[in-house]
C-alpha positions in Angstrom: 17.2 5.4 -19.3 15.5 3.2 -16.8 14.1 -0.3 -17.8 11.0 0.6 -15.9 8.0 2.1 -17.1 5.2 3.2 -14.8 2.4 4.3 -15.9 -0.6 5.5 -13.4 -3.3 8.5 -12.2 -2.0 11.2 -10.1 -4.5 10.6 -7.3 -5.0 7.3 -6.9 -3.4 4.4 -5.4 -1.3 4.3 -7.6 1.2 5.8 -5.6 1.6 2.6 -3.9 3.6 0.8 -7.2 5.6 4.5 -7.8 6.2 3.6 -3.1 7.3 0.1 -4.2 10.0 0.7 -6.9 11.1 3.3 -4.7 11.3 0.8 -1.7 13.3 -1.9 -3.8 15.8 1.2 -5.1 14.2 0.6 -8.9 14.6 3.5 -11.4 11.8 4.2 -13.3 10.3 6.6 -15.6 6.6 7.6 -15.7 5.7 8.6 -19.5 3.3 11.7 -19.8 1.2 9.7 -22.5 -0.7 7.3 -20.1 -3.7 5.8 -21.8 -2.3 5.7 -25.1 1.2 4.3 -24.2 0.2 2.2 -21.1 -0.1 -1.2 -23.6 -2.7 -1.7 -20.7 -6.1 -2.4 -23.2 -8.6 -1.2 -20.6 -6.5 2.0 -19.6 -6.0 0.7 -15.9 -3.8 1.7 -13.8 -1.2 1.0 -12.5 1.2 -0.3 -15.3 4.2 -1.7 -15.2 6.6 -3.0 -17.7 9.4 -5.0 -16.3 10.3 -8.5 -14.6 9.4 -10.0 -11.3 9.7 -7.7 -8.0 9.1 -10.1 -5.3 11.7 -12.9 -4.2 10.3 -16.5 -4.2 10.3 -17.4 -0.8 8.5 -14.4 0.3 5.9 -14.5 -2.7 2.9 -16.6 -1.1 3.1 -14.3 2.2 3.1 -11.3 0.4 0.3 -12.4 -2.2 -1.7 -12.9 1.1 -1.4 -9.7 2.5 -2.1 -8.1 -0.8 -5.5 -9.9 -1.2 -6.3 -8.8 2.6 -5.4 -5.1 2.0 -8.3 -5.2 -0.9 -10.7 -8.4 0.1 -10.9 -8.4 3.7 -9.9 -4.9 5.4 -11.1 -2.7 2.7 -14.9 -4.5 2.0 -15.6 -4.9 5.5 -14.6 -1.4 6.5 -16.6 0.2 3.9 -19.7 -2.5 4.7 -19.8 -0.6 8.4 -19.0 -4.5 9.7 -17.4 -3.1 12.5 -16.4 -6.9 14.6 -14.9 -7.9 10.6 -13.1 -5.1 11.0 -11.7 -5.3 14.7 -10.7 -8.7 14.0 -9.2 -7.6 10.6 -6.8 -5.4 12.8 -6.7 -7.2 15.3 -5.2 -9.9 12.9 -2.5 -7.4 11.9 -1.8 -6.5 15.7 -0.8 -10.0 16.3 0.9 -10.5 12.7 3.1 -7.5 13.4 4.2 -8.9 17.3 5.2 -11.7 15.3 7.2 -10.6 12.5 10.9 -10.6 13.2 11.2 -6.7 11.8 9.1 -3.8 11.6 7.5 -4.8 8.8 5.0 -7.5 7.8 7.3 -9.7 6.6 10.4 -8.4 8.3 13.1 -6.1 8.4 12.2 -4.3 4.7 8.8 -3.0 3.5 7.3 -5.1 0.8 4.6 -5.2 -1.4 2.5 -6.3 1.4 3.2 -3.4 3.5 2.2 -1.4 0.7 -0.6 -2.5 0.3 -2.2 -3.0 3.5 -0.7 0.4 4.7 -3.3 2.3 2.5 -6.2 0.0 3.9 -5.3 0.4 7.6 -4.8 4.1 7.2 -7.7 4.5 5.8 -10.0 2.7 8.0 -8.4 4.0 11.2 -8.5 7.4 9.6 -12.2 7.4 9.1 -12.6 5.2 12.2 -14.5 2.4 10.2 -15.6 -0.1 12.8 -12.9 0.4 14.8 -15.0 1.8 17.4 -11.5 4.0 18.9 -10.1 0.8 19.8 -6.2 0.9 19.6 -3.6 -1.2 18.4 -0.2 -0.2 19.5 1.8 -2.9 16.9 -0.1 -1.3 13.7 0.6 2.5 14.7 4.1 1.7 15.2 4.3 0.0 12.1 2.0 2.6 10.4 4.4 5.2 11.5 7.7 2.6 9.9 6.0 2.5 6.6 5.3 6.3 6.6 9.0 6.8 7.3 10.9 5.3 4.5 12.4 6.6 1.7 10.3 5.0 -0.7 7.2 6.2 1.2 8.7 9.7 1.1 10.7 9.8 -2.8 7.6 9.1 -4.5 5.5 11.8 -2.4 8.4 14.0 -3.6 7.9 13.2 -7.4 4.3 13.3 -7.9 3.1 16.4 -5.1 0.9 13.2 -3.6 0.6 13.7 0.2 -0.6 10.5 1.0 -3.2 12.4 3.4 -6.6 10.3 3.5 -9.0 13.3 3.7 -13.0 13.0 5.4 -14.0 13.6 2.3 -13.0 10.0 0.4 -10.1 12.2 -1.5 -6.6 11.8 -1.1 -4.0 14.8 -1.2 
């Protein structure tokens, strides 16, 4: 039996923690009694029972790219700021020529790849402020994160497509 427990929604992002114990080749179960079992008070999701995931030195570089995916892509995207959101990428274009992988923080996804995947994706998706300007660094990398195995296991699992749709769903 795994030492993970995972509890989350079937479309929602979610999918992102089930993407990151995949990544870091954790086993984990996801329990069919979510609210009730989650220990989580307030019934959010995700939920996870276990230790730390992230390595020490990489901690405050992640952390930051976390907070970006949800602070400063996502809010300025969805506030139509479209130069917020062109330097926002623009940001990440010059992140990812710098990294010395084909991640954010090098050779393996992390937490912040994760993260800021969804929030990319989904503002070049729906073209928020990005005005069809291009960034050759992010698609590559967009395309890296898209290709692993713990992009692709977890798809596999839940039926989640990881398709943003026009329509604000996900499939």
């Amino acid at each position: 039996m795994p030492s993970i427990t995972l509890w989350f929604l079937q479309t929602s992002r979610s999918i992102q923690t089930a993407r990151l114990l995949e990544e870091l080749g954790l086993d984990y179960e996801e329990p069919e009694d979510f609210k009730l079992g989650s220990g989580n008070p307030l019934g959010k999701f995700p939920t996870v029972k276990d230790g730390d995931l992230v390595g020490a030195q990489e901690k405050i570089k992640v952390l930051q790219w976390v907070h970006a995916a949800e602070a400063t892509f996502v809010e300025a995207a969805e506030k139509g700021m479209s130069v917020n959101v062109q330097n926002d990428m623009s940001w990440l274009e010059s992140e990812l020529s710098l990294s010395p992988g084909e991640f954010l923080i090098g050779d393996y996804p992390t937490d912040a790849d994760i993260m800021v995947h969804f929030s990319a994706k989904f503002t070049i998706a729906r073209d928020l402020g990005t005005n069809g300007k291009q960034w050759p660094n992010i698609d590559q990398w967009l395309k890296a994160c898209e290709d692993t195995e713990g992009q692709l296991e977890p798809q596999s699992r839940t039926q989640h497509t990881g398709k943003i749709n026009r329509d604000r769903t996900t499939k």
